[in-house]
ZANUMI-48411 format. One line per 4 residues: number of its first residue (from 1); for each residue x, z, y of N, C-alpha, C. Coordinates in steps of 0.05 Angstrom, whole numbers, m for minus. Last residue first. Example, Ala and Ser with C-alpha at 12.3 -4.5 7.8 and 13.67 -1.06 7.14 Angstrom:
<lumtis>
2> 257:142:m45:273:143:m21:258:157:1 | 264:156:m114:246:156:m90:264:156:m66
</lumtis>
This chain:
<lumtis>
68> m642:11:332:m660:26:348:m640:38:370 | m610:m22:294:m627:m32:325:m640:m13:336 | m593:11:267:m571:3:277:m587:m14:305 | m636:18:224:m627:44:242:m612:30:267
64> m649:m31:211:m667:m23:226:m651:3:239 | m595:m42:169:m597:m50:199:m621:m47:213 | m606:0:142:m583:6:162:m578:m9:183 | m650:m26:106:m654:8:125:m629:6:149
60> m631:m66:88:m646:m63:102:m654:m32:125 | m594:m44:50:m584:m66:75:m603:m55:94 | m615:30:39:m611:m5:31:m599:m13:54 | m582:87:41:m593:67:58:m589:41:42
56> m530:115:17:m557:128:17:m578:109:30 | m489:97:m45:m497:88:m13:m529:108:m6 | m432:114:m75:m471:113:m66:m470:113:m54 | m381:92:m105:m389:95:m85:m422:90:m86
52> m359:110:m179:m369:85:m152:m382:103:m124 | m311:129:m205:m334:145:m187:m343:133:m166 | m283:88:m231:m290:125:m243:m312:135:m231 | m267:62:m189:m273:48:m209:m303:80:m230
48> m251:89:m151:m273:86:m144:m280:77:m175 | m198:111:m176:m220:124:m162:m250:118:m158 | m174:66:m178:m178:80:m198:m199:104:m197 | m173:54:m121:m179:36:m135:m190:46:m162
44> m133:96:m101:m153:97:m97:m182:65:m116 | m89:82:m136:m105:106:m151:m123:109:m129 | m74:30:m110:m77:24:m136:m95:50:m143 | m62:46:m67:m79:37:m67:m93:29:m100
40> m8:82:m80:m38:90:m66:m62:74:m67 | 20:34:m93:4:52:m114:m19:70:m105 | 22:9:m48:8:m3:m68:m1:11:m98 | 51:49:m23:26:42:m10:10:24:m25
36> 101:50:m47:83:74:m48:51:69:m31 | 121:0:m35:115:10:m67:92:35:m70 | 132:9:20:116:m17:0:97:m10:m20 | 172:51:19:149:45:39:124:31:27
32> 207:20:m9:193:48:m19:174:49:m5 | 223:m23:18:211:m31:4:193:1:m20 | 235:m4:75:218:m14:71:206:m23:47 | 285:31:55:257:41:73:237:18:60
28> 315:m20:41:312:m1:21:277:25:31 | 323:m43:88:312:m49:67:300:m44:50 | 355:3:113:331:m20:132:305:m21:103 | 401:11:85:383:23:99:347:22:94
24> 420:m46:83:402:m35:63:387:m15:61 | 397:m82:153:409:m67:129:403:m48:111 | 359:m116:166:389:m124:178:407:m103:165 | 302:m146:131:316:m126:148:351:m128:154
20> 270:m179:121:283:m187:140:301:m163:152 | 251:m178:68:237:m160:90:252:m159:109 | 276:m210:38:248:m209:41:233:m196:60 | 323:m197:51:322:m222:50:290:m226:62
16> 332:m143:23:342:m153:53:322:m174:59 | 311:m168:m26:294:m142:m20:305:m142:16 | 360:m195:m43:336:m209:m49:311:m188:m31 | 394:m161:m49:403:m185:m18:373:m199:m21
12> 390:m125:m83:388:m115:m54:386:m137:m40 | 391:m170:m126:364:m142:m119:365:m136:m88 | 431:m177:m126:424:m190:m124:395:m177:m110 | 474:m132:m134:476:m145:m115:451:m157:m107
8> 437:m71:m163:457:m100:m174:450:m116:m140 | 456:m3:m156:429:m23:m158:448:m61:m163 | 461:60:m164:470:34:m168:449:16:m176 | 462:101:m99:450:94:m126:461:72:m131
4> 464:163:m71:487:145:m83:478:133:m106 | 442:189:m12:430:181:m37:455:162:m40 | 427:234:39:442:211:36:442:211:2 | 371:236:86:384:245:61:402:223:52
</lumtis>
């Protein structure tokens, strides 16, 4: 998809720069790429916070299962 945005010099050569990419293309992928994998992680985070994880097995149970 071709996209016409205005962004300031510095931003882009700083975002190149960082992710070694060879163009803004390049760059620009990678840093949405980024962004969207730290918010994912951010609302699985929000997730657990809300709705901790149960375990069905103490320590101990899982490693007697895990030797038999």
């Amino acid at each position: 998809m071709k996209v016409t945005a205005i962004i300031s010099k510095e931003l882009i050569d700083e975002a190149m720069e960082l992710s070694k990419a060879d163009t803004i293309t390049e760059a620009l992928k990678v840093a949405l790429v980024s962004y969207i994998r730290s918010q994912k992680i951010k609302q699985i985070g929000a997730t657990i916070v809300s709705e901790p994880l149960e375990f069905k097995y103490s320590a101990q149970e899982l490693r007697d299962l895990n030797r038999r």
